[in-house]
PyMOL Python script that loads the backbone (N, CA, C, O; Angstrom):
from pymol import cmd

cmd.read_pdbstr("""\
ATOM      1  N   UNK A   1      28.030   2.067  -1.613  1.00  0.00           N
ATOM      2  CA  UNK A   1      27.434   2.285  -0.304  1.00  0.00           C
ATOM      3  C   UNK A   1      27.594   3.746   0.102  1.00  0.00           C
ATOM      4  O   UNK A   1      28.570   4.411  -0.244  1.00  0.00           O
ATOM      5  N   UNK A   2      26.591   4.223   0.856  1.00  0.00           N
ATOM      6  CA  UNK A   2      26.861   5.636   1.138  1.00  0.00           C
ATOM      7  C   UNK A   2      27.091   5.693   2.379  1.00  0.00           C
ATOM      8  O   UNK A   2      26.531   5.092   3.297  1.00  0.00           O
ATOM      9  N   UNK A   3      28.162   6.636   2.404  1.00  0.00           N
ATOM     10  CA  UNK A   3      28.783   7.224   3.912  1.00  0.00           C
ATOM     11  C   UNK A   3      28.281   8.591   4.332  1.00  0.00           C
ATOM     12  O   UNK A   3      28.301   9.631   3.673  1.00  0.00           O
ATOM     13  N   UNK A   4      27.636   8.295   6.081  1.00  0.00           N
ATOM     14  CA  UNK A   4      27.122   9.650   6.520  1.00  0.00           C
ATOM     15  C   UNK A   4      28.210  10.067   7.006  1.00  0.00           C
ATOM     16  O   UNK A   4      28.959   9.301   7.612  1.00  0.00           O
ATOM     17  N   UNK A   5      28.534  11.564   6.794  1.00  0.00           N
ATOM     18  CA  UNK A   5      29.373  12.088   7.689  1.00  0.00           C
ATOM     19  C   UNK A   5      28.639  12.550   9.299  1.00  0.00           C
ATOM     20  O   UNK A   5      27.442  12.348   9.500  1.00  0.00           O
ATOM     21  N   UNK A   6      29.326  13.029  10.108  1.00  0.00           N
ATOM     22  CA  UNK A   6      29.106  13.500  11.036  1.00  0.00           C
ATOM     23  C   UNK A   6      27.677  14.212  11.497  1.00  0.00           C
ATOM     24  O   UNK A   6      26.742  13.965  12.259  1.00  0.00           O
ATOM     25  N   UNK A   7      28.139  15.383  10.445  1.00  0.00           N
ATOM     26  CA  UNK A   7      26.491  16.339   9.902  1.00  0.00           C
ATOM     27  C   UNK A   7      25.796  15.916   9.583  1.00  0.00           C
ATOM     28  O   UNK A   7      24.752  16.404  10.017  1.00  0.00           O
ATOM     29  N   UNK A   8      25.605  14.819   8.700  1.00  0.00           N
ATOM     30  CA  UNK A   8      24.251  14.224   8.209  1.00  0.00           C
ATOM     31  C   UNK A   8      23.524  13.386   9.507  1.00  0.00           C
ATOM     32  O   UNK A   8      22.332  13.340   9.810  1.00  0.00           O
ATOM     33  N   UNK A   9      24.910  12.630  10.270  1.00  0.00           N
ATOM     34  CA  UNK A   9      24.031  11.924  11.652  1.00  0.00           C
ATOM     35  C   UNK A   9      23.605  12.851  12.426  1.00  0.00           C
ATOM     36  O   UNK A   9      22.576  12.509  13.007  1.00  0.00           O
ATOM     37  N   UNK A  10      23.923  13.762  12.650  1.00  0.00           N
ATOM     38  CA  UNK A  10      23.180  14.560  13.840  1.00  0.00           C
ATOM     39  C   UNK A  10      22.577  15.347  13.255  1.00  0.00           C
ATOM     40  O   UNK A  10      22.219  16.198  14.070  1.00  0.00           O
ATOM     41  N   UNK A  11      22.164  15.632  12.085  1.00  0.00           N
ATOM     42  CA  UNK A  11      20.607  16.214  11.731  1.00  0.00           C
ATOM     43  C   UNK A  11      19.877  15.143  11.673  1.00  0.00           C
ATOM     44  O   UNK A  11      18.714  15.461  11.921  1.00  0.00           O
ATOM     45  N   UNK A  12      20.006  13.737  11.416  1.00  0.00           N
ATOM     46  CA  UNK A  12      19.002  12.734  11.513  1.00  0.00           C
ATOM     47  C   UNK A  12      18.909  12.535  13.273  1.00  0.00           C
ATOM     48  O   UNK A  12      17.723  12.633  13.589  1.00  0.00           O
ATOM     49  N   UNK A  13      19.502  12.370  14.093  1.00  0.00           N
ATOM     50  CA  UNK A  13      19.256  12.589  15.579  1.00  0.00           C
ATOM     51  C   UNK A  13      18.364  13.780  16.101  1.00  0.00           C
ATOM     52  O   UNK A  13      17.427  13.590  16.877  1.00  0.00           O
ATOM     53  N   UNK A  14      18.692  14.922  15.659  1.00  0.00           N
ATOM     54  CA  UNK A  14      17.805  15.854  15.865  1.00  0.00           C
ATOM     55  C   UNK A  14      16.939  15.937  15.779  1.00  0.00           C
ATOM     56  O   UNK A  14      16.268  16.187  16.780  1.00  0.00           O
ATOM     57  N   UNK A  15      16.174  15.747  14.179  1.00  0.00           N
ATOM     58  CA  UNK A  15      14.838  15.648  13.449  1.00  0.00           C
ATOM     59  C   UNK A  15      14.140  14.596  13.477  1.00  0.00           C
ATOM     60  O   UNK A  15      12.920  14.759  13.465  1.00  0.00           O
ATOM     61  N   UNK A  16      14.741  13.034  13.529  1.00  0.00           N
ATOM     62  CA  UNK A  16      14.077  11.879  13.542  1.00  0.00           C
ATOM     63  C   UNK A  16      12.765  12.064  13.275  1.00  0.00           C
ATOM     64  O   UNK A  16      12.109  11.977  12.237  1.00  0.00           O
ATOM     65  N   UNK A  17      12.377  12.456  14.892  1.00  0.00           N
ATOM     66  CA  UNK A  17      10.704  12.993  15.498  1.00  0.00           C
ATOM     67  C   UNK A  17      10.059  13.462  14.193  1.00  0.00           C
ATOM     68  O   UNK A  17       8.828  13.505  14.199  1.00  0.00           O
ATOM     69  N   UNK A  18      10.555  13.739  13.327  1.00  0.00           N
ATOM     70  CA  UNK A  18       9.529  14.393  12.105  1.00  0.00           C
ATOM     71  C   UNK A  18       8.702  12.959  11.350  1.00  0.00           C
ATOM     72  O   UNK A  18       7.512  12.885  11.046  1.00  0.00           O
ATOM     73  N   UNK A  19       9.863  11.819  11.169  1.00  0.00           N
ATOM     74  CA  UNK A  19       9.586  10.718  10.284  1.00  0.00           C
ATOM     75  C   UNK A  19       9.179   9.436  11.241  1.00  0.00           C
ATOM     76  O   UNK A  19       8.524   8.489  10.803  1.00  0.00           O
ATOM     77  N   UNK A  20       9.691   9.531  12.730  1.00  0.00           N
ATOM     78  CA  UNK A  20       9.567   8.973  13.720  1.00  0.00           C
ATOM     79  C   UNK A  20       8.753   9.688  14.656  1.00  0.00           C
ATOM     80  O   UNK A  20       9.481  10.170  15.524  1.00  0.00           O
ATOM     81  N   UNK A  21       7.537   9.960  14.842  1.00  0.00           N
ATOM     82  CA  UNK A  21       7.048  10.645  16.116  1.00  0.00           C
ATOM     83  C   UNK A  21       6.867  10.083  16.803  1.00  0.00           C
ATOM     84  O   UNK A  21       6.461  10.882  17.647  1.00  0.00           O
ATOM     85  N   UNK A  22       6.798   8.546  17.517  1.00  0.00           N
ATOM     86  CA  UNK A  22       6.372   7.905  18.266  1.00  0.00           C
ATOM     87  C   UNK A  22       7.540   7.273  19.369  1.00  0.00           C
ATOM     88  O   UNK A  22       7.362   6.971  20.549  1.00  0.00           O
ATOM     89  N   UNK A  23       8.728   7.190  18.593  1.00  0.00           N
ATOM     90  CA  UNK A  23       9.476   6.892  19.302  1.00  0.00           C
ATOM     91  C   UNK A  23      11.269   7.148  18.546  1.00  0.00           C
ATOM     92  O   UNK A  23      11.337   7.049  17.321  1.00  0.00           O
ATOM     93  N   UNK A  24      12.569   7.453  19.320  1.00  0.00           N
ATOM     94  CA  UNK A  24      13.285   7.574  18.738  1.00  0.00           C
ATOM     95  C   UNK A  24      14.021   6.116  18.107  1.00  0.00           C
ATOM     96  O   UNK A  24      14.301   5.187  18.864  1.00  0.00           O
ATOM     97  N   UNK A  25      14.304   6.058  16.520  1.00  0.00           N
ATOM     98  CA  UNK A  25      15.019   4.711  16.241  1.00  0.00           C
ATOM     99  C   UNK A  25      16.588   4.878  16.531  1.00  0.00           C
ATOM    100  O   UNK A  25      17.248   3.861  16.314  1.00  0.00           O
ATOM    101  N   UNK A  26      17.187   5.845  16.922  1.00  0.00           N
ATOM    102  CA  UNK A  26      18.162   5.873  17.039  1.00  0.00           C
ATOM    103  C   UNK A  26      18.754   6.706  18.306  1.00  0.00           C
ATOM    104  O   UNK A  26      18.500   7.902  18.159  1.00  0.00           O
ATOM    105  N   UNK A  27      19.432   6.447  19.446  1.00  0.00           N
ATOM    106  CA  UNK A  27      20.011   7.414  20.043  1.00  0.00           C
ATOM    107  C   UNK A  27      21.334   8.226  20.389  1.00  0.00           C
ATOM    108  O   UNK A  27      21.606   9.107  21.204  1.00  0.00           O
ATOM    109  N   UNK A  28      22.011   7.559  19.438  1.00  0.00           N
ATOM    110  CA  UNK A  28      23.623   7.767  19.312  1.00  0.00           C
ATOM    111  C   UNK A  28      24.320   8.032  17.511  1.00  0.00           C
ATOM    112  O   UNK A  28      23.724   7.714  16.481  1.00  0.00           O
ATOM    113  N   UNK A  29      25.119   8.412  17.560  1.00  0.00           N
ATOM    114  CA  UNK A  29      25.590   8.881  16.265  1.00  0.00           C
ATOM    115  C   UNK A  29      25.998   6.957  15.505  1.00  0.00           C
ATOM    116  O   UNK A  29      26.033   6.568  14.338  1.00  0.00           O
ATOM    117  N   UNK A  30      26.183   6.368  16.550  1.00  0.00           N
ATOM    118  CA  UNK A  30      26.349   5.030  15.780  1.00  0.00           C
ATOM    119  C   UNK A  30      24.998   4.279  15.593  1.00  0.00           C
ATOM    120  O   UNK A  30      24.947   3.646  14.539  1.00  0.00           O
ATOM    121  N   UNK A  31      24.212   4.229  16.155  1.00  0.00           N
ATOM    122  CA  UNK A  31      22.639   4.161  16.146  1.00  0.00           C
ATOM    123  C   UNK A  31      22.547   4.665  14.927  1.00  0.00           C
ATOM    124  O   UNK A  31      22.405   3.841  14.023  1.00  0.00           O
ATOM    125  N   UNK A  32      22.587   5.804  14.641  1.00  0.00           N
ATOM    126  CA  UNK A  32      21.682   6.849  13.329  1.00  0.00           C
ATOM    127  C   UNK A  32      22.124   5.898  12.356  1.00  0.00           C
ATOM    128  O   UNK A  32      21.502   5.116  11.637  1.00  0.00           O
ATOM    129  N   UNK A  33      23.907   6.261  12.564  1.00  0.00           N
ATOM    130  CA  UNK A  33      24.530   5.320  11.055  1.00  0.00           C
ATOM    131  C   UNK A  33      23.599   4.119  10.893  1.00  0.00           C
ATOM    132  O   UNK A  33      22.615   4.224  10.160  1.00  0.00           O
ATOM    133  N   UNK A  34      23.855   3.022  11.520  1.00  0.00           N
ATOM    134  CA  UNK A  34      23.634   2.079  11.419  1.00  0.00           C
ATOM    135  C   UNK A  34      22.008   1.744  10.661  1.00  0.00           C
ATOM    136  O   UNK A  34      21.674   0.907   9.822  1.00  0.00           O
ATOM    137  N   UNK A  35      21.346   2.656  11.284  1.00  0.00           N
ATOM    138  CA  UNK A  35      19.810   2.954  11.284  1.00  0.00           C
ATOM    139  C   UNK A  35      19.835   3.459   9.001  1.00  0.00           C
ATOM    140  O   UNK A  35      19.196   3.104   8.011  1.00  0.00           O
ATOM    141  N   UNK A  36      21.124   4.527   9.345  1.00  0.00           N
ATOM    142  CA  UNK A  36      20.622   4.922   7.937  1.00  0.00           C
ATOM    143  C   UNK A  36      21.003   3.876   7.146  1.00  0.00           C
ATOM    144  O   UNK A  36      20.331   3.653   6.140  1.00  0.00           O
ATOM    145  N   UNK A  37      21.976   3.170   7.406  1.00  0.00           N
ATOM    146  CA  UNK A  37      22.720   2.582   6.448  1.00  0.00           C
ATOM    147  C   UNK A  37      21.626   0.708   6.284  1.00  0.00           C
ATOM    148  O   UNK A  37      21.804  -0.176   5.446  1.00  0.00           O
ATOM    149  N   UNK A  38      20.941   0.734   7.053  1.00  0.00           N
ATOM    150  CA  UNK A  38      19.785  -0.090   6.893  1.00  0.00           C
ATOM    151  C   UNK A  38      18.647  -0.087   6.099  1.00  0.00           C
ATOM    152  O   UNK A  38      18.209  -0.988   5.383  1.00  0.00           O
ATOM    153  N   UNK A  39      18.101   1.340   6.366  1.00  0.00           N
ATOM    154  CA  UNK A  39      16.825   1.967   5.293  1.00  0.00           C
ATOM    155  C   UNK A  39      17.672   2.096   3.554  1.00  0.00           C
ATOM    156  O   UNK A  39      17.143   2.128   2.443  1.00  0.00           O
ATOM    157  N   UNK A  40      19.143   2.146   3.950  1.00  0.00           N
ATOM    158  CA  UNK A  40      19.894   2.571   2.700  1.00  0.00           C
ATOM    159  C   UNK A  40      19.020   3.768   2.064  1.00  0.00           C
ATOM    160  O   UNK A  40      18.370   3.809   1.020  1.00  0.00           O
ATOM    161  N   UNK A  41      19.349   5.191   3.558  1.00  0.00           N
ATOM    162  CA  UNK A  41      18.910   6.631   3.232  1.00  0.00           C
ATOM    163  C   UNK A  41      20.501   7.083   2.154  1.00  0.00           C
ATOM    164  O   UNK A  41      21.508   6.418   1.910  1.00  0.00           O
ATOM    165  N   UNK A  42      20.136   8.322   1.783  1.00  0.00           N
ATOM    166  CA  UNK A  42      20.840   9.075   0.777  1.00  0.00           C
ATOM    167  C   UNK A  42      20.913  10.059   1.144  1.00  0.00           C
ATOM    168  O   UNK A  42      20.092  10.568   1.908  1.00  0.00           O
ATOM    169  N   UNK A  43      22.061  10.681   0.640  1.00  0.00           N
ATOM    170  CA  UNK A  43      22.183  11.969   0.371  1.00  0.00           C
ATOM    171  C   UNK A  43      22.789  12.684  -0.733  1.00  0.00           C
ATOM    172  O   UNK A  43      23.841  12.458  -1.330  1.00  0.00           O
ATOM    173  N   UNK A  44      21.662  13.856  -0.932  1.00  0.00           N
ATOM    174  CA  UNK A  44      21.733  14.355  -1.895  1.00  0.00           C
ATOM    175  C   UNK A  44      22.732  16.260  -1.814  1.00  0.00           C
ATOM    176  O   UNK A  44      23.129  16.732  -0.748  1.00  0.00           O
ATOM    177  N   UNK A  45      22.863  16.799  -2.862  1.00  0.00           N
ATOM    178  CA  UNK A  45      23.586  17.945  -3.084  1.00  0.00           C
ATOM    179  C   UNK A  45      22.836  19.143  -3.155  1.00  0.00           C
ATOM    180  O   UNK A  45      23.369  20.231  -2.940  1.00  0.00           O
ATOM    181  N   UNK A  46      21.454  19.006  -3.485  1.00  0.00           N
ATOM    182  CA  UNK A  46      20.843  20.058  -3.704  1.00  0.00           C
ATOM    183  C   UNK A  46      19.362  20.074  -3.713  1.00  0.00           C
ATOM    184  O   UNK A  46      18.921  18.947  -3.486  1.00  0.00           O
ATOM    185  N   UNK A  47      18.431  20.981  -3.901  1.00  0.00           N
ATOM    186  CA  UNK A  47      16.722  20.596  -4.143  1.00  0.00           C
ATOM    187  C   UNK A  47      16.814  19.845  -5.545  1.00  0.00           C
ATOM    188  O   UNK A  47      16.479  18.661  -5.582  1.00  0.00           O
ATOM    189  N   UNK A  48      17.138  20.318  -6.396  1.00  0.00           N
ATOM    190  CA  UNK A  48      16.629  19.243  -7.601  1.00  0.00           C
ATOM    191  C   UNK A  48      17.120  18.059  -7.482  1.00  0.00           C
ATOM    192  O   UNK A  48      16.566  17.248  -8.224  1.00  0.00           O
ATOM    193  N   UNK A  49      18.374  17.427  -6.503  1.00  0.00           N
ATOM    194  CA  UNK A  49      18.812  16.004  -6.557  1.00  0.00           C
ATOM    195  C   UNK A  49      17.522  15.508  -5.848  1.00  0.00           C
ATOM    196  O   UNK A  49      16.947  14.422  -5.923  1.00  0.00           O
ATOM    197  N   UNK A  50      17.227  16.688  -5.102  1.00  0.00           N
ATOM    198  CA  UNK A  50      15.865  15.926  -4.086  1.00  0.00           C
ATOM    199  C   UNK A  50      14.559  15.253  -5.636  1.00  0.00           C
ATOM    200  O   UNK A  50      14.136  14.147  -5.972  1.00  0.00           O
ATOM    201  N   UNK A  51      14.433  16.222  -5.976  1.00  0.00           N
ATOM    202  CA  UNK A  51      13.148  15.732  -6.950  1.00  0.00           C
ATOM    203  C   UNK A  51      13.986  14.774  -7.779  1.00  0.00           C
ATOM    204  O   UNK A  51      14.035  14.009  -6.816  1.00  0.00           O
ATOM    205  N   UNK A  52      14.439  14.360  -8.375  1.00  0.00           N
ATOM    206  CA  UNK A  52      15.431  13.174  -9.334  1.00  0.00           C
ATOM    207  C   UNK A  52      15.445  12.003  -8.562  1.00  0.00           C
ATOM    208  O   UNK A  52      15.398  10.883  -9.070  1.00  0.00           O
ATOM    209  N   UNK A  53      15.524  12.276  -7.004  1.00  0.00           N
ATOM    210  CA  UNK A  53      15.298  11.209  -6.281  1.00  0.00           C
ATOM    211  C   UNK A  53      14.209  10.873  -6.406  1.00  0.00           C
ATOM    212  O   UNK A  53      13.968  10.223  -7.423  1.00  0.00           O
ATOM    213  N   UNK A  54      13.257  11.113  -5.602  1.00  0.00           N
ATOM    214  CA  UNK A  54      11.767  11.352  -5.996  1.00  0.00           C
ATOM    215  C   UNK A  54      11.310  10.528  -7.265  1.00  0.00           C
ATOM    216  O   UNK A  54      10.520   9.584  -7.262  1.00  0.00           O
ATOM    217  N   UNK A  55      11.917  11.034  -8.270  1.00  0.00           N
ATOM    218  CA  UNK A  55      11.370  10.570  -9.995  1.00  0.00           C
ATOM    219  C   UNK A  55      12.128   9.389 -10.012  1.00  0.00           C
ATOM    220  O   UNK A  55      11.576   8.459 -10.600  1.00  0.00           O
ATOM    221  N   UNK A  56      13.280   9.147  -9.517  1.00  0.00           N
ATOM    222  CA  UNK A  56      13.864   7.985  -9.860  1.00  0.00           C
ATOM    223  C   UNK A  56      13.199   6.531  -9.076  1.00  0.00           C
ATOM    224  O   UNK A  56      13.265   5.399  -9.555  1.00  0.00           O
ATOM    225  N   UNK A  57      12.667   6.840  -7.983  1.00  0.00           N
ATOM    226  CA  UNK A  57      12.121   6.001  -6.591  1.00  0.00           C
ATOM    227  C   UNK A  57      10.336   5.571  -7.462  1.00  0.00           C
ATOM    228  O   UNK A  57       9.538   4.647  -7.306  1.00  0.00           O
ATOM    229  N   UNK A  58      10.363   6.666  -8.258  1.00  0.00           N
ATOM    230  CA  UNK A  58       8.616   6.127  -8.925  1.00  0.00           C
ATOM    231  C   UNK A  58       7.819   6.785  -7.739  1.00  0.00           C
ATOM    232  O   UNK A  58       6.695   6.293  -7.641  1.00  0.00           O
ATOM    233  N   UNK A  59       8.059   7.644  -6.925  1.00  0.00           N
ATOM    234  CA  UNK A  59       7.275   8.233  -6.202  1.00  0.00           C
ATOM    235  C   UNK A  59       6.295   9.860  -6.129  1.00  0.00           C
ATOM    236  O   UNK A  59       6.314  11.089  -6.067  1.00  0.00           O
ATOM    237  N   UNK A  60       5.659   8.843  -6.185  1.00  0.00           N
ATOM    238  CA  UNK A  60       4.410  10.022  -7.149  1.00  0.00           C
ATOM    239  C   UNK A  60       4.525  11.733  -6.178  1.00  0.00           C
ATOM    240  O   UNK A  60       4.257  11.789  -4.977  1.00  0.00           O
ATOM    241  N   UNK A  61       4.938  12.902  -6.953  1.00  0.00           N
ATOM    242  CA  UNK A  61       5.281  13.916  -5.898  1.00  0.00           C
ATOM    243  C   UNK A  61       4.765  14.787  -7.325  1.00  0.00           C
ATOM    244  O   UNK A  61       5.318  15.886  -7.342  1.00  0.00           O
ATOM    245  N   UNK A  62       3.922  14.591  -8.424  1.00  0.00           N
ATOM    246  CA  UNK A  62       3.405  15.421  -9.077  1.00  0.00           C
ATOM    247  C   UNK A  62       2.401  16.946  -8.490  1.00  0.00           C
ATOM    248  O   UNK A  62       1.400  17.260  -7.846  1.00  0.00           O
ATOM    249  N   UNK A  63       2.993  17.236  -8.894  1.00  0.00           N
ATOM    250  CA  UNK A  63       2.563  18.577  -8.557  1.00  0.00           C
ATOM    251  C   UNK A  63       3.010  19.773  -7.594  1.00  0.00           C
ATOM    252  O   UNK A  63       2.920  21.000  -7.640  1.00  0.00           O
ATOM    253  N   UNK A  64       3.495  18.909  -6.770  1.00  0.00           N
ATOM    254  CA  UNK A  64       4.843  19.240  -5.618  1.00  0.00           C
ATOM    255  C   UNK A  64       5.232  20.175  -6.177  1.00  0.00           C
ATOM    256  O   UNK A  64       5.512  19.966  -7.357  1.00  0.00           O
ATOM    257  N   UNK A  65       5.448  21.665  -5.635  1.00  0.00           N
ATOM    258  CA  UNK A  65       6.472  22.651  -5.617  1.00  0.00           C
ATOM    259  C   UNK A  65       8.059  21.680  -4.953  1.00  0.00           C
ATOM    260  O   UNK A  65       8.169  20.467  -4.771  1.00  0.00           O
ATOM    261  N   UNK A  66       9.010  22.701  -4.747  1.00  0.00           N
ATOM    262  CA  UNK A  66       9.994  22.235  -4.592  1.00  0.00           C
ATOM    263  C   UNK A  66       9.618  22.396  -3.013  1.00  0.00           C
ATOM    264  O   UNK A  66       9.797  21.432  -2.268  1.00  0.00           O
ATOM    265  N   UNK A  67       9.066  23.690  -2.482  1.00  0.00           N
ATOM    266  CA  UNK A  67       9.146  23.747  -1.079  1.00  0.00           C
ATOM    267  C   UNK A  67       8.495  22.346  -0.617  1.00  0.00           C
ATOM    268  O   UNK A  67       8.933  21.622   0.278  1.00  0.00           O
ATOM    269  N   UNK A  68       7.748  22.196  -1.140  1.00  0.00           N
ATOM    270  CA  UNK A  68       6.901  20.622  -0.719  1.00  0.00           C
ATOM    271  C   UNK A  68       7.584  19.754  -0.333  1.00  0.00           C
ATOM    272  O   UNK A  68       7.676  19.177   0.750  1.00  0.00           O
ATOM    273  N   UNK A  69       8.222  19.641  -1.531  1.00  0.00           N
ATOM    274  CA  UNK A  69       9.210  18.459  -1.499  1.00  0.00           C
ATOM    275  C   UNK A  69      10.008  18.511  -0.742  1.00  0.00           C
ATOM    276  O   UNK A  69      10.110  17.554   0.025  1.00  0.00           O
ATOM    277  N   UNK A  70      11.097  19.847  -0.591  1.00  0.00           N
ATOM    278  CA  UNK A  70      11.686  19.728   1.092  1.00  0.00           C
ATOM    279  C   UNK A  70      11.493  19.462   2.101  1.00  0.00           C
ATOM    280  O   UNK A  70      12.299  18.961   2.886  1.00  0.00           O
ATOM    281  N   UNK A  71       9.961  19.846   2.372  1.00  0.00           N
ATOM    282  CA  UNK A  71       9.146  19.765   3.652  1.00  0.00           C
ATOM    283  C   UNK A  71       8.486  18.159   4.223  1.00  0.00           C
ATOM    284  O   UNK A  71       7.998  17.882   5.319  1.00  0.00           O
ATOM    285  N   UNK A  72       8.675  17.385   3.144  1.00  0.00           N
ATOM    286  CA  UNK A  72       8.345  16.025   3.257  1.00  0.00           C
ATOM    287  C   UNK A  72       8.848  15.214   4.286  1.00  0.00           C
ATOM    288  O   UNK A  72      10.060  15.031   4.395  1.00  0.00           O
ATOM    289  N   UNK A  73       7.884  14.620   5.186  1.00  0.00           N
ATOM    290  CA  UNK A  73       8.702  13.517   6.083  1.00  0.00           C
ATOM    291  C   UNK A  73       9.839  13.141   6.157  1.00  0.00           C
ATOM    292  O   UNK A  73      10.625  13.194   7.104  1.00  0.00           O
ATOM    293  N   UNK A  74      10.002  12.577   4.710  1.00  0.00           N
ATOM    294  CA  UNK A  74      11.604  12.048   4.534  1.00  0.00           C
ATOM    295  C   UNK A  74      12.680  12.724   4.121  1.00  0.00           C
ATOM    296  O   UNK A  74      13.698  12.161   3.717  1.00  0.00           O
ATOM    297  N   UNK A  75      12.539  13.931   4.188  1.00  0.00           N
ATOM    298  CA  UNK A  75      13.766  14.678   3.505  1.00  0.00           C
ATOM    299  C   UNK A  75      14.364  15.705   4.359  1.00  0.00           C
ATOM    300  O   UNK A  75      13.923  16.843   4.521  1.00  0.00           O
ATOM    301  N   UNK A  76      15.058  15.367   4.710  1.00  0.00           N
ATOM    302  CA  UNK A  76      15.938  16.145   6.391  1.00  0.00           C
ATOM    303  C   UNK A  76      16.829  16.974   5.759  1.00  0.00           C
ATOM    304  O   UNK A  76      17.607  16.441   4.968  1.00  0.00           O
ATOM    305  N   UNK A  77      16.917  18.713   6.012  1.00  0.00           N
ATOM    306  CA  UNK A  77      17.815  19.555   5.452  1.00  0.00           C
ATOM    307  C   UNK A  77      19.057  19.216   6.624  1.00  0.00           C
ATOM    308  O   UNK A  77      18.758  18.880   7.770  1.00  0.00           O
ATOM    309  N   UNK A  78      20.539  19.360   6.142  1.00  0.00           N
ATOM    310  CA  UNK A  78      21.779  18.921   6.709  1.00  0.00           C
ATOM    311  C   UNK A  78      22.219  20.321   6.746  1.00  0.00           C
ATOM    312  O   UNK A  78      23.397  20.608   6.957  1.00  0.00           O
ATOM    313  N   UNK A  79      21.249  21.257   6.535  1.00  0.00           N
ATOM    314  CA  UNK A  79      21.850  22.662   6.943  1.00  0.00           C
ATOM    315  C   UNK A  79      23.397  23.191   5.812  1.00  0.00           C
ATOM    316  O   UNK A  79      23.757  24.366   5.740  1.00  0.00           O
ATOM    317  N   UNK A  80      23.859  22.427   5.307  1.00  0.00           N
ATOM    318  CA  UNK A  80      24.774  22.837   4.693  1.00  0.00           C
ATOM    319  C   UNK A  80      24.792  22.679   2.892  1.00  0.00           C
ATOM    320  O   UNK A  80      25.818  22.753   2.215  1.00  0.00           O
ATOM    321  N   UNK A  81      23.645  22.490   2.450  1.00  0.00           N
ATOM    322  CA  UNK A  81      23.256  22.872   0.787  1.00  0.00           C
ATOM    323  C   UNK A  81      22.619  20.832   1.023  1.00  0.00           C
ATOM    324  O   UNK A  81      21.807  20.302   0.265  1.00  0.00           O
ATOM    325  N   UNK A  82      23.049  20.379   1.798  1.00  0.00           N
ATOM    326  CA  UNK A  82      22.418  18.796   1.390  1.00  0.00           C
ATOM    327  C   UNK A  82      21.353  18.267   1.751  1.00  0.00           C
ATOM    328  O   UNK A  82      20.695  19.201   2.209  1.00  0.00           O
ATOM    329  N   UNK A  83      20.815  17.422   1.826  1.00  0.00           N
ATOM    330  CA  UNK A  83      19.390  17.059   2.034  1.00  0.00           C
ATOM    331  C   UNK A  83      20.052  15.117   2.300  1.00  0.00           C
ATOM    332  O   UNK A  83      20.877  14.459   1.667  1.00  0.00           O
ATOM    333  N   UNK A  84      19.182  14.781   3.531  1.00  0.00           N
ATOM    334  CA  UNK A  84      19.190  13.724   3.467  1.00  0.00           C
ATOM    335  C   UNK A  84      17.692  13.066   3.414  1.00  0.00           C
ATOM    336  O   UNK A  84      16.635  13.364   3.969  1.00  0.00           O
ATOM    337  N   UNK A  85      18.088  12.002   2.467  1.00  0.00           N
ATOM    338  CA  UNK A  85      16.299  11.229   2.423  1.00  0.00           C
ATOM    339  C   UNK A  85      16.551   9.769   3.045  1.00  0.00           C
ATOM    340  O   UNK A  85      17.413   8.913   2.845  1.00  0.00           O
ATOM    341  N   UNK A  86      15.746   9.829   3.646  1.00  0.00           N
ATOM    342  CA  UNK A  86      15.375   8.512   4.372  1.00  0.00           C
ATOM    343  C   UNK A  86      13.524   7.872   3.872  1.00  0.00           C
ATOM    344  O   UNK A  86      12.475   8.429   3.548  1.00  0.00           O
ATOM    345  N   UNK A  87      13.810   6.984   3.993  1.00  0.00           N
ATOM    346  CA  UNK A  87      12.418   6.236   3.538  1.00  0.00           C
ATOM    347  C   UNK A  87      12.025   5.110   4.679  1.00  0.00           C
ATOM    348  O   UNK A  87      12.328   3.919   4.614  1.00  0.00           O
ATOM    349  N   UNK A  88      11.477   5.582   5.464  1.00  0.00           N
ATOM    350  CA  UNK A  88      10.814   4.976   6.636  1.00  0.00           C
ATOM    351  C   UNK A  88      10.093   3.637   6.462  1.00  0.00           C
ATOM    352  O   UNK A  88       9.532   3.108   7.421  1.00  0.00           O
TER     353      UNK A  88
END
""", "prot")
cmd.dss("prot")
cmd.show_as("cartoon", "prot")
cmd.util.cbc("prot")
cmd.orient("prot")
């Protein structure tokens, strides 16, 4: 099971609105958890864990630069080298 730390919930509080524009699913740091630990989001270490994710999920991202792939709905930078993916 994966554990968010602190940082990973409040960049998913912050950003939501990117993968959520309509409404927030979460409004508290126990909200987010709970929220991530439902979608069973991830986190990863770096851009290429991002694409491995990607390839491993069968999700077609051919052709994708890497910036792409950062920039994707589901892939929230944690500001500190990690990336969290969520799958809406």
């Amino acid at each position: 099971m994966q554990v968010y730390d602190e940082a990973v919930l409040q960049c998913f509080l912050e950003n939501q609105g990117k993968l959520f524009p309509e409404e927030d699913v979460a409004s508290s740091l126990e909200e987010a958890e709970a929220f991530l630990e439902e979608c069973m989001a991830v986190v990863v270490d770096s851009p290429e864990e991002v694409r491995e994710y990607f390839d491993e999920e069968g999700i077609d991202m051919d052709g994708a630069d890497m910036e792409e792939l950062l920039e994707a709905d589901e892939v929230f930078d944690v500001g500190d080298g990690r990336y969290l993916i969520v799958e809406g």
